[in-house]
N, C-alpha and C positions, 0 to 999 in steps of 0.2 A: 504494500500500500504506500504509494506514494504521498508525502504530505504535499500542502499548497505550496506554491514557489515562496511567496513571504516568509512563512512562519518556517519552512526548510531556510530560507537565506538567514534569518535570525538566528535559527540555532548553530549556524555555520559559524556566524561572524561569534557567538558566545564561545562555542566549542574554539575557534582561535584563539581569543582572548584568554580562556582557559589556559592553553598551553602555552602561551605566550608570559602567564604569570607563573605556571610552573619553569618555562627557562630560567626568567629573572630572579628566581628564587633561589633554583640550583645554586645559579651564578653569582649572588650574592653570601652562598653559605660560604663562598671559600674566604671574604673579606670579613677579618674579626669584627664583632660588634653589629653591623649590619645587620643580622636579624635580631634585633634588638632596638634599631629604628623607627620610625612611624612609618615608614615605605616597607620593612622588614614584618611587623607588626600588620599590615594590613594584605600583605603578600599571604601570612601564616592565613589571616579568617578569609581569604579568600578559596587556598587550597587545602586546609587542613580539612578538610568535611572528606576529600578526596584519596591524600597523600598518609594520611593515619591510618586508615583500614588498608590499605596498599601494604602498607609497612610493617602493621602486623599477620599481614598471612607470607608477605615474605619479607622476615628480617635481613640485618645489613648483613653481605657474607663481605669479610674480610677488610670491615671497615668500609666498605660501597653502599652507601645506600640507594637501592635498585626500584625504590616503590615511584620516584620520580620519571623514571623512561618507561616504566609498566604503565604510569597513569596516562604517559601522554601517548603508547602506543594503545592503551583501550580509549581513549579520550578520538584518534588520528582513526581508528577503526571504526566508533560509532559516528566519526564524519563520514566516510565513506556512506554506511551503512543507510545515512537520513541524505545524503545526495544522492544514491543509487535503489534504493530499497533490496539492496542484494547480500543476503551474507555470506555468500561463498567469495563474491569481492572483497567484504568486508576482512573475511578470514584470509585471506589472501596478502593484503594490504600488510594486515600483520606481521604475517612469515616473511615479506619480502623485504617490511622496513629492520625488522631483526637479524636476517641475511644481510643488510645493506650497512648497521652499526657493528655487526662481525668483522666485516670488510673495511670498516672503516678502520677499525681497531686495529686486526692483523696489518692492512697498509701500514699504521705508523710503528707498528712493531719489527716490519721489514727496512721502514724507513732509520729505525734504530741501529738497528745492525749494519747497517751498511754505512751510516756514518761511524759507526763502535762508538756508541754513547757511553757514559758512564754508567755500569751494570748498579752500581749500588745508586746513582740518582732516584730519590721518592717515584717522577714519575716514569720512570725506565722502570722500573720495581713494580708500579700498579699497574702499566702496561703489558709488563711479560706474566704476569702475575694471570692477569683478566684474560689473556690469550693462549696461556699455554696447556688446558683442557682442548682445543680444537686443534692446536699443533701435535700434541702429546700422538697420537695415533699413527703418525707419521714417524717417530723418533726411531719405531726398529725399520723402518726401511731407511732412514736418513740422521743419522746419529751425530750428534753437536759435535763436531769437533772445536781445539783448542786453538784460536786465530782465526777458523775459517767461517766463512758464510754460513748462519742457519739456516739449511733449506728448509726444514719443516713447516715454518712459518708461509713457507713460499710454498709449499706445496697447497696447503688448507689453506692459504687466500686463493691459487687455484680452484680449486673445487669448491670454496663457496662463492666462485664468482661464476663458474658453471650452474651451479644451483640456482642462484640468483634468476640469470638469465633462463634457467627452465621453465621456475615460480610465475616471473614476469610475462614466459610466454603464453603459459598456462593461463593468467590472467587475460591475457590480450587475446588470445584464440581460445578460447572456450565453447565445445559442443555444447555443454548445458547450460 
C-alpha cells in the first residue's frame, strides 16, 4: 500500500532528519564535553527514544558502540520501504548498505598496510580490530607475513565487492 505523495514526502524528509541527528551525534561523542551541551543535550531527546533500545539488544563489543549505524541502517530501510512499498527492496537496501561499510572498512584497512601505519596507532588498532573477523578466513590460504603485504585483507575486500555487486544486481533485476 502505497501512502499519499505528501505524507510519504514528510516522513522522508523526518526519517532524514533523523539520521542526520544521529550522525551529528556520533560525531560529537568523540569531542569531550559536547554531549553535555545544549546542542548535545537536545541531540540525546531527540534520538534517545531510538538509540537506547538499539543499545541494549546489542551492547558495545569492544568498546564500539554499534546501536548508532543499526538505527540508521533500520531508520535508511524503513525509507526505502515508505518510498517503495516493497520489503524485499527494503531488505535488500540493508544487506547492500552493510556490504558497502564492510568495504569501506576493509579499503582503509588495505589502505593501512600499504602505507605501514603505525600497528599500535588507536585507530590502526580499531580498524584491524573491526576487520579482521572477515579477513581471518582467508589467513590459511594467505598467511601475514613479516614486512610483507597483507593479502587477506585484499582478498575479502575482493569478495565482498563481488557480493556487493551481486546484492545490487539482485536488487536492480528482480523477477519478483
Amino acid at each position: 500500500m502505497l501512502l499519499p505523495p505528501g505524507i510519504a514526502s514528510l516522513l522522508d524528509f523526518v526519517i532524514w532528519l533523523l539520521i542526520l541527528a544521529i550522525f551529528v551525534r556520533v560525531i560529537l561523542s568523540y569531542f569531550p564535553g559536547m554531549s553535555y551541551s545544549q546542542v548535545g543535550h537536545y541531540l540525546g531527546l531527540a534520538t534517545d527514544w531510538l538509540l537506547i533500545p538499539i543499545g541494549r539488544v546489542v551492547p558495545p563489543l569492544g568498546g564500539i558502540d554499534f546501536s548508532p549505524f543499526i538505527a540508521i541502517l533500520l531508520l535508511y530501510a524503513l525509507r526505502t520501504l515508505i518510498q517503495t512499498s516493497d520489503l524485499v527492496a527494503a531488505l535488500l537496501t540493508i544487506v547492500a548498505s552493510v556490504l558497502l561499510m564492510l568495504i569501506i572498512l576493509l579499503f582503509i584497512r588495505v589502505f593501512f598496510g600499504f602505507f605501514r601505519m603505525d600497528p599500535w596507532h588507536p585507530m590502526v588498532q580499531i580498524v584491524t580490530r573491526t576487520s579482521e573477523p572477515f579477513a581471518r578466513p582467508f589467513r590459511s590460504w594467505l598467511p601475514k607475513r613479516s614486512g610483507a603485504v597483507d593479502w587477506a585483507p585484499i582478498a575479502a575486500l575482493a569478495v565482498l565487492v563481488v557480493v556487493y555487486y551481486a546484492v545490487s544486481y539482485l536488487g536492480n533485476h528482480r523477477p519478483f
